[in-house]
C-alpha positions in Angstrom: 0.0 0.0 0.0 1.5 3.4 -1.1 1.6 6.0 1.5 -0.2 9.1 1.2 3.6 10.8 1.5 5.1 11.6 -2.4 8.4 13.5 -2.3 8.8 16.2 -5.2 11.6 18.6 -5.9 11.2 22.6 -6.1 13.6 25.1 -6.7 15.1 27.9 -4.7 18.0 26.9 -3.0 21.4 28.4 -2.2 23.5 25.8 -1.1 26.6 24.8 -2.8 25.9 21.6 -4.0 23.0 22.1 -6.1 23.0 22.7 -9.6 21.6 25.6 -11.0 18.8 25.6 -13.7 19.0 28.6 -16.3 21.2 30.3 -13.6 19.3 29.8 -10.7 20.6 27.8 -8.0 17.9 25.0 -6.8 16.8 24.1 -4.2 15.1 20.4 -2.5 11.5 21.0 -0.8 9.9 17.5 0.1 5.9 17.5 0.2 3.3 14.9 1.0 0.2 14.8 -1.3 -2.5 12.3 -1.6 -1.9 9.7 -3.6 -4.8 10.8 -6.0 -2.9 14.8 -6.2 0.4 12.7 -7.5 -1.3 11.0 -10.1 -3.2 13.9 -11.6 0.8 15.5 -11.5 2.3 12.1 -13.2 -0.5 12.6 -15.8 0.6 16.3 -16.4 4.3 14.5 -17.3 2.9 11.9 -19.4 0.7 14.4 -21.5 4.2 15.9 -22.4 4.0 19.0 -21.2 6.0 19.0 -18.3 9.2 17.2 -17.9 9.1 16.0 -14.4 7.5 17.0 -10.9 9.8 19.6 -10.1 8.7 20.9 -14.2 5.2 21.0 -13.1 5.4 22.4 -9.3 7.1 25.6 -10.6 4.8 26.3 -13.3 2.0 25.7 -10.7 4.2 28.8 -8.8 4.7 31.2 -11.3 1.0 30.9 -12.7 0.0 31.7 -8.8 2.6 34.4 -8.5 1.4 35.8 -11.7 -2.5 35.9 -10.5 -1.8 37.2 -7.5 0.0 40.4 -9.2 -3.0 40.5 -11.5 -5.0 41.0 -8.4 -2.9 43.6 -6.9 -2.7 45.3 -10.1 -6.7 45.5 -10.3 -7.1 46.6 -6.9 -4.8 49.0 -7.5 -6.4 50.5 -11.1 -9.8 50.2 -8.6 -8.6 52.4 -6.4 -6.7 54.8 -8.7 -10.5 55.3 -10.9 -11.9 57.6 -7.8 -15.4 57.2 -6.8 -18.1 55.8 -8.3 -21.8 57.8 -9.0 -22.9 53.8 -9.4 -24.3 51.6 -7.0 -23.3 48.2 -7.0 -26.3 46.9 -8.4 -25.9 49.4 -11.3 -22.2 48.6 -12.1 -23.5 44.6 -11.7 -26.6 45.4 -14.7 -24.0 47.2 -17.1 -21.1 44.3 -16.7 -24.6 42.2 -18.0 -25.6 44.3 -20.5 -21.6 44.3 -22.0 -21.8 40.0 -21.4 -25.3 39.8 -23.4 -24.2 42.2 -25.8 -20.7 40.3 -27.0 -22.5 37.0 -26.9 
């Protein structure tokens, strides 16, 4: 019986006797997953796009990283545009309207 523990390798490291990866030095992070979470992952390498765990984990991270600055960014813009003469409701019915209307 497999245990529920699966070891994958991440990047980030500093220590002298990793190797770096397009000039970053690497670093060893062990997780445990579920045995169903590791299989969806070894499914990701099979289709081809990823070349191993460690391949898939960072992509995972730098698609989070990447939302999260979206986010920022947007609240940000949002708070930038001043006050609005809207209510909620009204700024809910035009975002409708523009949906219907480029369906």
């Amino acid at each position: 019986m497999q245990k529920m523990a699966i070891f994958a390798n991440m990047c980030h490291n500093f220590s002298a006797n990793t190797e770096p990866i397009l000039g970053m030095n690497m670093a060893t992070l062990n997780i445990s997953i579920p045995d169903e979470m590791r299989q969806w992952i070894d499914q990701q390498i099979s289709s081809g796009h990823f070349a191993n765990a460690s391949d898939y984990i960072r992509d995972l991270i730098r698609h989070n990283q990447s939302e999260k600055e979206a986010i920022r960014m947007a609240l940000v813009e949002g708070e930038m545009s001043g006050e609005s003469s809207l209510s909620v409701a009204d700024i809910i019915k035009e975002q409708k309207k523009k949906i219907i209307a480029n369906d």
